[in-house]
C-alpha positions in Angstrom: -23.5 -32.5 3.9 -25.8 -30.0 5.0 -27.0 -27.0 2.9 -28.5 -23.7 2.9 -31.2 -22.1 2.2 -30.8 -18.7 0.3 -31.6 -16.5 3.3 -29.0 -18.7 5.0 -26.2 -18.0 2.5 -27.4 -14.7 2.0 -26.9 -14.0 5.7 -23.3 -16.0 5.9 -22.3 -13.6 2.6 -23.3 -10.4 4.6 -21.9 -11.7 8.3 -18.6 -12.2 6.5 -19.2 -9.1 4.2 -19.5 -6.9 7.5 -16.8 -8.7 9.2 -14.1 -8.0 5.8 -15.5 -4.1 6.1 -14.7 -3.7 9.5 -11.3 -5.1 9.4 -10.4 -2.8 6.1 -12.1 0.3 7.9 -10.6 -0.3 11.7 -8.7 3.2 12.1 -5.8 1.6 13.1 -3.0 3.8 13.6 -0.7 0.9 11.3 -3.5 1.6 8.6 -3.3 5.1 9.0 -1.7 7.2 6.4 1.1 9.9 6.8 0.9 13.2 8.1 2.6 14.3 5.1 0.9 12.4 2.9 -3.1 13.7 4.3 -2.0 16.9 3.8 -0.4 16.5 0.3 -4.2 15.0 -0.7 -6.1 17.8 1.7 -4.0 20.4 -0.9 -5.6 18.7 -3.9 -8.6 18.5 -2.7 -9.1 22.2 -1.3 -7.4 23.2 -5.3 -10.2 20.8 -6.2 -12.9 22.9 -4.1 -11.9 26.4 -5.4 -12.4 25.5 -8.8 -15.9 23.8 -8.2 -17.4 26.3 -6.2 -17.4 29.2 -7.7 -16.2 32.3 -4.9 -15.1 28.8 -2.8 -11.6 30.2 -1.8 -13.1 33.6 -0.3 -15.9 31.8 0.8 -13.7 29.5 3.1 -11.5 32.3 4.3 -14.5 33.5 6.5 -14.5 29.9 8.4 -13.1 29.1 11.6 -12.2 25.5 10.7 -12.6 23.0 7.5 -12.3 19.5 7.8 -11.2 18.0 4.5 -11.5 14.2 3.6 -10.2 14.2 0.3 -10.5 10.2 -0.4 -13.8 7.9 1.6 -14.2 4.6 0.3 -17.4 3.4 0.2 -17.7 -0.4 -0.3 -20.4 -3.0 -0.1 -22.2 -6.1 -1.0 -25.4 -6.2 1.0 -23.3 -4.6 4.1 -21.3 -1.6 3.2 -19.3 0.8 5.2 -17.1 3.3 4.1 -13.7 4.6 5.7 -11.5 8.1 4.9 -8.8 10.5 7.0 -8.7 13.4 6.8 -7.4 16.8 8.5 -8.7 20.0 10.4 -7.3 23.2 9.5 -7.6 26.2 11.2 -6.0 29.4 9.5 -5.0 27.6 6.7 -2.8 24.9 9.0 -3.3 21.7 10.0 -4.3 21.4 13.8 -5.2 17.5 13.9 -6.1 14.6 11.7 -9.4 12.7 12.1 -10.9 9.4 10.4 -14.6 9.1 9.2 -16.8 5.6 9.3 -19.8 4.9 8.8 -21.8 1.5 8.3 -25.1 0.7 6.1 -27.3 -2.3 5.3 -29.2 -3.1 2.5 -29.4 -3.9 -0.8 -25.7 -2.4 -2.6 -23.0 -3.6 -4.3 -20.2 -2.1 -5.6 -17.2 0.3 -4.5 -16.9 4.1 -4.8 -14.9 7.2 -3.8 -16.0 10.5 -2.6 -14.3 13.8 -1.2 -16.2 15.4 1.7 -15.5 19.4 3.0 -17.2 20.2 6.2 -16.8 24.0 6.6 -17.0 25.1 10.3 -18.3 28.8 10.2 -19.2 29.3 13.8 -16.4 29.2 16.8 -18.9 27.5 19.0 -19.5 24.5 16.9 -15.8 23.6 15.9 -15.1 23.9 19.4 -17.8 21.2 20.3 -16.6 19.3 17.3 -12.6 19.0 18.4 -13.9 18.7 22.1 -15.7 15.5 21.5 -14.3 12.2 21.6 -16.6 10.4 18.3 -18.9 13.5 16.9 -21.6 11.6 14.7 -23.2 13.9 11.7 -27.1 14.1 12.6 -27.1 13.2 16.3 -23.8 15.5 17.8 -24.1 18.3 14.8 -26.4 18.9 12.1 -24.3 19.7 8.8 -26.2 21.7 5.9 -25.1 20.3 2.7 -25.8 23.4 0.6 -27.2 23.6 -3.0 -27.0 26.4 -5.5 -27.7 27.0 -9.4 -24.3 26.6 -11.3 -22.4 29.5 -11.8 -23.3 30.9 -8.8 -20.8 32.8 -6.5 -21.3 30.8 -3.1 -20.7 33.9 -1.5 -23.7 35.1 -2.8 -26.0 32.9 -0.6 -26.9 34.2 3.0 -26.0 31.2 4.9 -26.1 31.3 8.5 -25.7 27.1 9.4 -23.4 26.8 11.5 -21.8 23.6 9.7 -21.8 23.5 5.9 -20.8 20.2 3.7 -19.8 19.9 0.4 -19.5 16.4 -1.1 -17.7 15.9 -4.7 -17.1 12.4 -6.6 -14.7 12.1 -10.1 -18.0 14.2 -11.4 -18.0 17.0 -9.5 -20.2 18.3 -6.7 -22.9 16.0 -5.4 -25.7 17.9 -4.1 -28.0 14.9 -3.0 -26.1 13.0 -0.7 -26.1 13.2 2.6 -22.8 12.6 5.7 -25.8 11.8 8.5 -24.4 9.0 10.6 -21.2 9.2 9.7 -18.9 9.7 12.7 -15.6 11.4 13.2 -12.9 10.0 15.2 -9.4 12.1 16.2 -6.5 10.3 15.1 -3.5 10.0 17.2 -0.3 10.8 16.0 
């Protein structure tokens, strides 16, 4: 019987580790949730944003587009990745549903869920955004993820990215996190 070293087993762990990510993260259309039921959660989790961010109703009244994500997993041991849909709306309807993925190595282990708000506030850059056919945060778009003192009206910041994010766990808003690498993929429905 043959055995392994530890950088052996560690390596078989992680192989299959990646391989069990990838098949629970594929954005397979019989994976994918409802219409009705993405925009059910997207209602929650804009409710969610206006009481967080202070002036955050008025504030996303001046955008052209939000993309809401109200649910990513992120899972991992050693390889993680980390898999959410979401929807676009534009005027306060929903114009399309989208997926986010994104992969990561090194040392983690463990599960967590977060809710991401990308707030398009120039026509130029949602238009790239829905024209593309994978956008990927850092390399197709930069996305400012802002941070101000608590209690303070949102509105009250001169912000002139053209992309803002906003990323909340069960705590509340996360202001050190970041969305680079994370792509977004247009579902078909």
């Amino acid at each position: 019987m043959k055995t392994f070293s530890l950088k052996q087993l560690l390596f078989l762990v992680s192989l299959l580790s990646f391989f069990l990510i990838c098949v629970a993260v594929s954005p397979g259309d019989a994976l994918a949730a409802s219409a009705e039921q993405i925009n059910i959660e997207v209602d929650v989790a804009l409710e969610e944003f206006g009481k967080e961010v202070k002036g955050g109703k008025e504030f996303l009244k001046k955008a052209e587009g939000v993309l809401v994500f109200p649910s990513v997993i992120k899972g991992g041991f050693v390889v993680g990745g980390e898999y959410g849909e979401g929807a676009l709306r534009i005027g306060g309807k929903t114009v399309e549903y989208y997926s986010t993925a994104a992969a990561s190595v090194g040392f983690q282990l463990g599960a967590q869920s977060k809710t991401v708000v990308l707030v398009f506030m120039s026509k130029d850059a949602l238009a790239e955004f829905r024209k593309s056919d994978g956008w990927k945060a850092g390399v197709d778009g930069s996305v400012a993820l802002i941070e101000w003192g608590v209690g303070e009206d949102i509105n009250t910041i001169d912000i002139d990215d053209p992309i803002i994010g906003f990323v909340f766990s069960n705590k509340g808003l996360m202001y050190n996190l970041t969305i680079e690498g994370s792509k977004f993929t247009k579902l078909v429905r």
